[in-house]
C-alpha positions as CSV (number, residue, x, y, z in Angstrom):
1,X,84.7,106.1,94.5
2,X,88.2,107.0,94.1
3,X,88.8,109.6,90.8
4,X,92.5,110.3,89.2
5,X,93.3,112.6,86.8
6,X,96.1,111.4,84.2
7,X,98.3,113.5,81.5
8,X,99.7,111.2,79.1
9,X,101.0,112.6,75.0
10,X,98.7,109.6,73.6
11,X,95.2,107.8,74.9
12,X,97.4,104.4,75.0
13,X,99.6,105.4,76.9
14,X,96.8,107.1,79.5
15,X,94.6,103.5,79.4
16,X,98.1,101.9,80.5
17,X,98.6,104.7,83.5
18,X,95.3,104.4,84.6
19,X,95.2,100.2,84.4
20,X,98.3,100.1,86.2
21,X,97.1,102.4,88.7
22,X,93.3,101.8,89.2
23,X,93.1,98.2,87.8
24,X,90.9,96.9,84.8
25,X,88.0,98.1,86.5
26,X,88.2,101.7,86.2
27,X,86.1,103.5,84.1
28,X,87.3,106.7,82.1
29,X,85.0,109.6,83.0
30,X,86.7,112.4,80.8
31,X,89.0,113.0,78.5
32,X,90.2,116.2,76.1
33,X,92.9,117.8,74.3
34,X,95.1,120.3,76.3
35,X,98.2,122.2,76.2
36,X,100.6,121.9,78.9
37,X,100.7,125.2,81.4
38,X,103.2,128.0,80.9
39,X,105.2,129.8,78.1
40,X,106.7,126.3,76.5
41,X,102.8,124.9,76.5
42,X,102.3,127.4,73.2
43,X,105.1,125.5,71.4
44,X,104.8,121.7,72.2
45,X,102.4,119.4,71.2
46,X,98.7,119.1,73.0
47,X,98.8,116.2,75.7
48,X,95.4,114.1,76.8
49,X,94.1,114.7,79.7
50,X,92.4,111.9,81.0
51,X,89.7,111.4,83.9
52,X,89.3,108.1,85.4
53,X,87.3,106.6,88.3
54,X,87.1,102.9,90.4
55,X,85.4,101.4,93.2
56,X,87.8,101.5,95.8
57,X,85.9,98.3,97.3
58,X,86.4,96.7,93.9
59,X,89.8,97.4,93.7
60,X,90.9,96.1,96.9
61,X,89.1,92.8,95.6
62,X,91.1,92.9,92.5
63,X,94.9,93.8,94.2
64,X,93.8,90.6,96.5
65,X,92.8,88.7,93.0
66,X,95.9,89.7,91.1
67,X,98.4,88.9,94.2
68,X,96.9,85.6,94.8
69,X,97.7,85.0,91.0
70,X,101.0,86.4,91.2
71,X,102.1,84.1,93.7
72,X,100.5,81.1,91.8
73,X,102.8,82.1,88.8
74,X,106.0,81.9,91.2
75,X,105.1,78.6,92.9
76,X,104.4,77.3,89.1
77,X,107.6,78.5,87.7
78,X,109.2,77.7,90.8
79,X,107.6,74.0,90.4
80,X,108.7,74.2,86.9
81,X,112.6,75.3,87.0
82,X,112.8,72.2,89.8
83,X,111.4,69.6,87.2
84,X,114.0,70.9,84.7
85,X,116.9,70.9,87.0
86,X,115.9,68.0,88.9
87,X,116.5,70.2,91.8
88,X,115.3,69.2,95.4
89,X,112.6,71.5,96.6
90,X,115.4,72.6,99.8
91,X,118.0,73.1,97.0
92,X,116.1,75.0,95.3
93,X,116.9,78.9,95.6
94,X,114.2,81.6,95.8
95,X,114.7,84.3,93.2
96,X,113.6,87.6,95.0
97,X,112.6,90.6,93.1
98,X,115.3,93.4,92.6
99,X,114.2,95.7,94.5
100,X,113.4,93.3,97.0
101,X,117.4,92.5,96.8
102,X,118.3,96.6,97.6
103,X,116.3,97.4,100.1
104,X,117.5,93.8,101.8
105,X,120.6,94.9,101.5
106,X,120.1,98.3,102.8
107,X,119.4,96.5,106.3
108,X,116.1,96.7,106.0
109,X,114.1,94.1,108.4
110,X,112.5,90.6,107.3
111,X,109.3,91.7,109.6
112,X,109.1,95.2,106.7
113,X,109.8,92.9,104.0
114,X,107.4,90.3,104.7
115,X,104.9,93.2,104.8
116,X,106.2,94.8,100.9
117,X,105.2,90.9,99.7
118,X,101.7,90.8,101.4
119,X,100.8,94.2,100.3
120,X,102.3,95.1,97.2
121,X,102.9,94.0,93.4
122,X,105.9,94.1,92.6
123,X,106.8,94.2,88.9
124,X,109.7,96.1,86.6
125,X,107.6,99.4,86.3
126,X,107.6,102.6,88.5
127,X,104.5,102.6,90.5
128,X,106.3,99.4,92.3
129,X,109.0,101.7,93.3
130,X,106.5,104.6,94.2
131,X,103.9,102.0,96.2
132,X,106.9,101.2,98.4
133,X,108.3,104.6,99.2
134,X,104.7,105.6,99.8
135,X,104.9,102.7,102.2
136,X,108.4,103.7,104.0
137,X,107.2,107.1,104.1
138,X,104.2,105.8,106.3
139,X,106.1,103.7,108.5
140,X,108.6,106.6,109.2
141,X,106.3,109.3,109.5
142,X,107.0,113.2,110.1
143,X,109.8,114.2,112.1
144,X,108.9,115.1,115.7
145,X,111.2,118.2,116.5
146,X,111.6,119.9,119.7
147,X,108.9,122.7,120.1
148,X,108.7,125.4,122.7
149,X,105.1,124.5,124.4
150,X,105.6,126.6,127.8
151,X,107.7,128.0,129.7
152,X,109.6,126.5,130.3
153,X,109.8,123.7,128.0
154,X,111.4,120.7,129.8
155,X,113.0,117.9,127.3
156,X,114.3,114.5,129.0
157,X,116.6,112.7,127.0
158,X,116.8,109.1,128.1
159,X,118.6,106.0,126.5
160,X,121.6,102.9,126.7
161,X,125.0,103.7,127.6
162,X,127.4,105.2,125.3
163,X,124.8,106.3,122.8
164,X,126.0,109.8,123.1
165,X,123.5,111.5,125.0
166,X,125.3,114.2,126.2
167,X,126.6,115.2,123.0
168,X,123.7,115.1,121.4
169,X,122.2,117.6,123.8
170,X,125.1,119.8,123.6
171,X,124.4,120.2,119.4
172,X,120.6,120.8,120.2
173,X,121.5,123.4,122.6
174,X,123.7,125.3,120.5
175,X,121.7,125.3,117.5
176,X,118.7,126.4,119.5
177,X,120.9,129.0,121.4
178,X,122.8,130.4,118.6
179,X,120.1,129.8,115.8
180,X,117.0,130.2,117.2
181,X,118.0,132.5,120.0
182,X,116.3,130.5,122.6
183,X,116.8,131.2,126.4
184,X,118.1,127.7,127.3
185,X,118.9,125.6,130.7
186,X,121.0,122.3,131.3
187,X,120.0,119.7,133.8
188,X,122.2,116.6,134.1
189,X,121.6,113.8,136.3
190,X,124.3,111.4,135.1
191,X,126.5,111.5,137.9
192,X,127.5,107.9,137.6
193,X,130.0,108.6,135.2
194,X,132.6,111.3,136.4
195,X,132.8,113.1,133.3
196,X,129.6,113.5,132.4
197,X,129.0,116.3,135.0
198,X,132.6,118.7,133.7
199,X,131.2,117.7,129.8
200,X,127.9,119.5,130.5
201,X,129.6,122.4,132.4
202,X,131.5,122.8,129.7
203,X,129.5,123.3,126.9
204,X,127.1,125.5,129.1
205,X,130.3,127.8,129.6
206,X,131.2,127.9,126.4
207,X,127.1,128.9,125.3
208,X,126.6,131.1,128.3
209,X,124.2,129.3,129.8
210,X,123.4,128.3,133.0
211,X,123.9,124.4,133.8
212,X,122.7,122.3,137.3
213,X,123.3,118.7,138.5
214,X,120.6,117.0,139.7
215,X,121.3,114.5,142.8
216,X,118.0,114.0,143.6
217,X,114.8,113.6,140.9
218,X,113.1,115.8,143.9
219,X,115.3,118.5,142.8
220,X,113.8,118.6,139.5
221,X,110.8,120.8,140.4
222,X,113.6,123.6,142.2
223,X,115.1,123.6,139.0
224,X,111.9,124.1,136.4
225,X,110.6,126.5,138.7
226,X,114.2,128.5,138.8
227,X,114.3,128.5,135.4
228,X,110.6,129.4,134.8
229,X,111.2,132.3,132.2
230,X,113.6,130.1,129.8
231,X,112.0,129.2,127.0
232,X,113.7,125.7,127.1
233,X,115.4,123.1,129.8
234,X,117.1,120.1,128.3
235,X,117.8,117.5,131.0
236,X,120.5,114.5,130.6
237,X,120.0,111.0,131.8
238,X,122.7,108.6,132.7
239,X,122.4,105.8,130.5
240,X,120.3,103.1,131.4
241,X,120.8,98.9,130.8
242,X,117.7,98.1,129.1
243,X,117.6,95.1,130.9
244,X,118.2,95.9,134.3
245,X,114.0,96.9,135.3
246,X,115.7,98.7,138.9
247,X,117.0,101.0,136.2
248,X,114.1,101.3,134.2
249,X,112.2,101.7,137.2
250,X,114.1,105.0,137.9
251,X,112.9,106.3,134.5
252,X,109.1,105.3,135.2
253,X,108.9,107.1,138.4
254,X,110.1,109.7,137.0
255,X,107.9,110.2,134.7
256,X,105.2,109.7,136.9
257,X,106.4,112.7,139.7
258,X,107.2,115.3,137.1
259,X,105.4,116.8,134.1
260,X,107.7,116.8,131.4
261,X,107.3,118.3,127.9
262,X,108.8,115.9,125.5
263,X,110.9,112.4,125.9
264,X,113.4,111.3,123.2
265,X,114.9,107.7,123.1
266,X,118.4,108.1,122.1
267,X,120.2,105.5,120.0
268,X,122.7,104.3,118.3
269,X,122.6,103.1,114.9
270,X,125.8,101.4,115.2
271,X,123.6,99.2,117.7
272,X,122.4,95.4,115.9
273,X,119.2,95.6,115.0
274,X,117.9,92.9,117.4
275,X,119.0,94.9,120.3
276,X,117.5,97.7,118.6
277,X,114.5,96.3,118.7
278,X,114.4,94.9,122.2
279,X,115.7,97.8,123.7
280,X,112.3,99.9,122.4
281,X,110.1,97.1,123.3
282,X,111.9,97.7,126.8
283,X,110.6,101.5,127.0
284,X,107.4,100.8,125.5
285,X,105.8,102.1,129.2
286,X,106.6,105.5,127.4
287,X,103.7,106.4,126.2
288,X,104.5,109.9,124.1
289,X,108.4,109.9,122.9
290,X,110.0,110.2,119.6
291,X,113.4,108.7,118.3
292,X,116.3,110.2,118.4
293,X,119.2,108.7,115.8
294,X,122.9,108.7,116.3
295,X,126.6,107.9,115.1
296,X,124.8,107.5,111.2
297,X,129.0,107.7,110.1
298,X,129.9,105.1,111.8
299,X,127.8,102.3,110.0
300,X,127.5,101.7,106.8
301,X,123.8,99.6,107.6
302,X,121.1,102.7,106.9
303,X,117.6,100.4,107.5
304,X,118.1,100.6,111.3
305,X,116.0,103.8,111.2
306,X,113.2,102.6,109.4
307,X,113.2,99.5,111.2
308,X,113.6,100.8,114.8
309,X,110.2,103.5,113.7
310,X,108.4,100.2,112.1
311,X,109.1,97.9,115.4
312,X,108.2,101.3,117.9
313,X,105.8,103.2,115.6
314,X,107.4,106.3,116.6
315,X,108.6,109.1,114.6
316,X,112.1,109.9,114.3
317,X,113.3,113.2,114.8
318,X,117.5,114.2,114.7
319,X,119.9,112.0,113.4
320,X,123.8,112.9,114.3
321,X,126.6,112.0,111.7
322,X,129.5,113.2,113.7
323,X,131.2,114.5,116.7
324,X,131.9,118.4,116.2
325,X,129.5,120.5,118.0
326,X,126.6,122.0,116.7
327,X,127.3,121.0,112.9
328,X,126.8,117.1,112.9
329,X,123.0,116.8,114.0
330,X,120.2,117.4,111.1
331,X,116.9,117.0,111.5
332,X,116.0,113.4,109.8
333,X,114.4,113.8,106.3
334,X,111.9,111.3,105.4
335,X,112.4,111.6,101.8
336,X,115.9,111.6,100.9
337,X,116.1,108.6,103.5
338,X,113.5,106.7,101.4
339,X,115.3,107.4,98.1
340,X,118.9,105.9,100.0
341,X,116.7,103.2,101.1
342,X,115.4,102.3,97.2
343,X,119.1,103.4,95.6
344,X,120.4,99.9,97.8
């Protein structure tokens, strides 16, 4: 049994809440005069308050009942507009629902909007818009920050090539150096690319911390275990071809040797979404790691996010819009993502 309770200034307008809500089938349990809470209550008008009750079996049957119908009315309109026109049934265009239209052109994936049409009425009223950000909101779940476990802490950040990894860790470390006055550590092992190394050992000069190349993944357990009081050790990865598996391999083993904390998938939102998509289905033999978002100014296309967490079922965590260090890294917010997402 699921029970609601609704505030509406007239009984119509409750018996239209709660039938848009619960369905024809709910039942009203309750309902009385009251005055709204606080000082302005005393001087407006007494609202209904209004408590209603359904079967949540029985509804499920009836949102089944009413979408079956729903899509009988398009196919019959859609049947009829074509005898009018005389219009070929591949001529004929298919009229999608407005909000359908935004969140298409927001970028987000066919696969996401398939699932909207199979699960959800959509008419012009509100509780469309709500029953879809409720849905997004699932899909994108709670951000997954860093969080000091042990001691130390050890965070692998692994990912493609020219993602910005090493930027990314530089923002993370400052923020948790100078903001949350964290005892931090920096271990690189990109030493493929001949600048990665000085980058590193720069920005740990410049934050007075310590920072260590790592040749060898054996030297990984020297390093934790020399840094055993810090509270955290971030450790850099060279970036990896997603479809090279010797590569992959590297990461696996890895993984497999050494006990580490946390894993974050770095990417690039300026990345198409296909190859977003295959490049997580890649590093699906992570089992725990959470998404890690960057270069958010440099495209204009914002459903990558929702669509990467859909296609992974991961949780996003930090999204960078920028290149300054520490300012352009926030930590990703659910809710004002959804309301861009809905805004088209």
């Amino acid at each position: 049994m699921k029970i609601k309770k609704y505030i509406a200034d007239d009984m119509q307008k409750a018996f239209i809440m709660i039938k848009e809500d619960l369905g024809k089938d709910a039942v009203i349990l309750s309902s009385q005069k009251v005055r709204k809470k606080g000082i302005a209550g005393y001087f407006s008008r007494p609202v209904f308050e209004v408590i209603a009750a359904v079967d949540e079996e029985a509804g499920k049957k009836e949102f089944h009942e009413e979408l079956s119908i729903k899509k009988l009315e398009y196919k019959i309109n859609e049947l009829q507009n074509m005898l009018k026109n005389n219009t070929k049934p591949e001529e004929l265009a298919i009229q999608e629902h407005n909000l359908i239209k935004k969140i298409r052109n927001a970028g987000v994936s066919n696969d996401i909007i398939e699932l909207i049409k199979n699960n959800i009425i959509l008419d012009d009223s509100e509780s469309s818009i709500y029953k879809v950000g409720d849905m997004f909101l699932n899909i994108l779940k709670k951000p997954d920050l860093i969080k000091i476990e042990n001691k130390p802490t050890s965070v692998l950040f692994v990912g493609p090539t020219g993602v910005g990894k090493t930027t990314t860790i530089a923002k993370l470390a400052s923020n948790m150096v100078l903001k949350e006055k964290l005892k931090v550590a920096l271990l690189t092992m990109d030493t493929y690319r001949i600048a990665a190394v000085e980058q590193i050992k720069k920005y740990g000069d410049i934050l007075g911390i310590p920072t260590k190349v790592i040749n060898n993944p054996l030297e990984i357990t020297a390093a934790l275990k020399e840094y055993k009081d810090f509270d955290l050790v971030l450790i850099d990865t060279a970036g990896r071809n997603h479809k090279n598996d010797y590569q992959l391999d590297e990461i696996k083993s890895l993984l497999k040797i050494y006990h580490i904390s946390r894993v974050y998938l770095v990417l690039s939102l300026t990345t198409k979404d296909d190859d977003l998509k295959e490049i997580v289905d890649r590093y699906r033999f992570i089992e725990n790691y959470s998404l890690l978002f960057t270069k958010q100014d440099e495209t204009t296309n914002i459903g990558g996010i929702i669509n990467v967490c859909y296609a992974s079922g991961k949780s996003p965590s930090y999204v960078t819009n920028g290149q300054r260090v520490p300012d352009d890294i926030t930590v990703f917010n659910p809710e004002q993502y959804v309301k861009e997402l809905l805004r088209g």
